[in-house]
N, C-alpha and C positions, 0 to 999 in steps of 0.2 A: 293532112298527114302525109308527109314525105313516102318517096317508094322505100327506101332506106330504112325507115321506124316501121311502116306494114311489114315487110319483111323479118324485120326483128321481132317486132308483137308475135308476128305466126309460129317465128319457131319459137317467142317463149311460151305461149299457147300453150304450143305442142307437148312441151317440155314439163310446163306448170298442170296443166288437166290430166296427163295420163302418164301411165309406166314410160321407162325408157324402151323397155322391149316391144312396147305396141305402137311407138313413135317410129320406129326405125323402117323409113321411108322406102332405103335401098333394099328391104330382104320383101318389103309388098310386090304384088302384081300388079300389072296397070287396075282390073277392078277391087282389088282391095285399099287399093291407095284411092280411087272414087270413092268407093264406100265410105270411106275414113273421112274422106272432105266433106261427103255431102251430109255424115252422121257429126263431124262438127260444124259447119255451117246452120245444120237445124238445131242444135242446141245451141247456138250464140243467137239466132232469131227468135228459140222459146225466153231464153235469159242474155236479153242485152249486157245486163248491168256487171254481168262478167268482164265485157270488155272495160269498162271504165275501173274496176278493181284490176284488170290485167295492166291497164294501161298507169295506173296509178303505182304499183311493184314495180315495173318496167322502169318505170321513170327516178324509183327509190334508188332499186338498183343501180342506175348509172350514176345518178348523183353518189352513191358511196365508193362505186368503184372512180371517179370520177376526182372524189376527196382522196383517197388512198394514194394515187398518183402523184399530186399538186403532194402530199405531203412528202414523197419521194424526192420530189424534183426540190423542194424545197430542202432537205434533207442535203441531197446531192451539190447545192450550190450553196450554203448556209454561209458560206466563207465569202461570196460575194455578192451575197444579201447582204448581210448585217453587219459586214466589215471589212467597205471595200477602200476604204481609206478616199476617197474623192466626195464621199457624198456626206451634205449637210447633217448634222443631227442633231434635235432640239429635243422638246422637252425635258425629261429629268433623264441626263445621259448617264446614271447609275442605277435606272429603273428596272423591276423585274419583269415585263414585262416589252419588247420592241418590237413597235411597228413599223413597218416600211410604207413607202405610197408611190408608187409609180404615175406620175404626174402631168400634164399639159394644162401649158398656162391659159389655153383657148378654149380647153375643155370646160361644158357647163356644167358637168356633173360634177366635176374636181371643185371648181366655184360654189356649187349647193352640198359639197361634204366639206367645205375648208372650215366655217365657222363652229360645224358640227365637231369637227378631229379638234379644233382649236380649243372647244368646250371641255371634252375629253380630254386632254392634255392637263387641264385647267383645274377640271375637279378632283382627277384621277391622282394626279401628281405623282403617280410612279410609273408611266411609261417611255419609253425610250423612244423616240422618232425619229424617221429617217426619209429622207425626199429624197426622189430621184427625177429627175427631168427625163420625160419619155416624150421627145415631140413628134405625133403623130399626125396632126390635124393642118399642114400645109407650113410654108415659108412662115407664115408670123408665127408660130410655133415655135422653128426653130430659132428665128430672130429672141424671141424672147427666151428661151434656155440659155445661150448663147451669153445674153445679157445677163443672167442671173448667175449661171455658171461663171462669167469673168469678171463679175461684183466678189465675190466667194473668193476667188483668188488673186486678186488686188488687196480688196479691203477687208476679208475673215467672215467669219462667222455671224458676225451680230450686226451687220451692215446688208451681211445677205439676208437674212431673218427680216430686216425691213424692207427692203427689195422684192422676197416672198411674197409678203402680206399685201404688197403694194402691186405688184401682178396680179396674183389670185385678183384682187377686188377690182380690175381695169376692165371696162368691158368696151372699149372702143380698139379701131385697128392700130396692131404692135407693128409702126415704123420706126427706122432710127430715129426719126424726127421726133415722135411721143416717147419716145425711150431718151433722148435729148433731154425734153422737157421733166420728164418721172427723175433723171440724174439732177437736174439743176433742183428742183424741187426739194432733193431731199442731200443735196451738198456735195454732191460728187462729181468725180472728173470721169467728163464724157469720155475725152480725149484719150483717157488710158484704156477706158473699157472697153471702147470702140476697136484699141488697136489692140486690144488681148479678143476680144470674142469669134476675130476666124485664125485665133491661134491654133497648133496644136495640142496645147495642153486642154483646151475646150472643146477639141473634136473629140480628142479621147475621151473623155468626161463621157458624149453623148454617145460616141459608140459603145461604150463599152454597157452603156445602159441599157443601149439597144440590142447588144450584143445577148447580154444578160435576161432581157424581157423575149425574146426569139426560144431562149434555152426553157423558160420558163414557161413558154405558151401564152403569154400574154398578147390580146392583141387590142385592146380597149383598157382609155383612163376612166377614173380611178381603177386602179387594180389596189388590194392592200395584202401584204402578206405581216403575219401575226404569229409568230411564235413560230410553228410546223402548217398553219393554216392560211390557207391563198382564198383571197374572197375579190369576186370580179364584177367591179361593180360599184355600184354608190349604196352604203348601208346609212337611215337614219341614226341619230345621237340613240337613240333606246335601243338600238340592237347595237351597236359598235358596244354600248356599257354590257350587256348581258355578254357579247361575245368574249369578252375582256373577264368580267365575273365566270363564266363558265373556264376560260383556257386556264385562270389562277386556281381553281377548284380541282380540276381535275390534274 
């Protein structure tokens, strides 16, 4: 346990076991403020199990203050989340329902939720999707954004959708050369993408994603954000569905 969370457990301790008037540290003398320690020191040694219900509150607590925030920040930037006019959007784009997914194509987690979001998409059929390339994970990172981002604006929308699908599932290293190869493969001109992806319409693309995941607090792919709700992380197919059932419920 960090010095940082001891610190915080003690004063919610404090806080949680007794009045605020017999907490209040500043108005004790040096031995009643002893007394105080040593009289809660020996009841957390007669009943351990307090600390694990302290610790277990403590920890609720920050996760809701924690959610409360992320739905602020999502709140506050809702306009360039979900409608920033650059970013791809698939599934059913009149869905009730839009997810975003902050993304790296070198990311293994993004790779173990893609088939999962893709299921979802699949059976759900009313959510709105939305990719953003967040390349965090080094040069071939952003090599491959670069690439998908100036597939997207060459050739549209359903040319990137395969380009997508065809990243996600690549698990060897992203040089021009195999991005050569993944173009001829699948009909396309190298020649243009190459000379659109250290364009500026392709850096903007990627800062302003980066720009946007910084405001956000993001600092790990997958991130997804889901209506008011930011979930950071790789969620299996059976909680993305429950998360999805609960946000349409409530």
């Amino acid at each position: 346990m960090t010095i940082a969370r001891l610190a915080a457990l003690a004063a919610f301790l404090a806080a949680w076991a007794l009045p605020a008037a017999a907490t209040d540290l500043t108005q004790m003398t040096d031995a009643d403020r002893a007394a105080f320690r040593a009289e809660v020191r020996a009841y957390l040694l007669d009943h351990p199990e307090v600390l694990m219900e302290a610790i277990n509150e403590l920890d609720q607590r920050q996760q809701q203050a924690a959610a409360v925030a992320d739905q602020q920040l999502v709140q506050d930037n809702a306009s360039a989340i979900f409608n920033d006019g650059h970013s791809w959007v698939g599934g059913n784009p009149d869905g009730d329902i839009t997810m975003v997914e902050f993304m790296d194509y070198r990311c293994g987690y993004c790779k173990r939720a893609f088939p999962d979001v893709d299921q979802l998409l699949k059976t759900d059929g009313n959510i709105r999707y939305i990719v953003k390339e967040f390349p965090i994970l080094g040069p071939q990172s952003v090599l491959a954004a670069q690439f998908a981002i100036a597939v997207k604006q060459i050739a549209g929308d359903e040319t990137y959708a395969t380009v997508h699908n065809a990243l996600m599932g690549y698990n060897s290293d992203i040089t021009m050369a195999s991005l050569g190869r993944m173009a001829q493969t699948l009909g396309l001109d190298m020649d243009a993408i190459s000379a659109k992806m250290n364009s500026p319409e392709v850096a903007a693309v990627i800062n302003a994603n980066r720009q946007l995941a910084g405001t956000l607090q993001i600092t790990g792919t997958p991130t997804f954000v889901v209506k008011d709700q930011m979930l950071r992380g790789y969620l299996p197919l059976a909680q993305m569905e429950q998360m999805v059932s609960q946000i349409r419920s409530n």
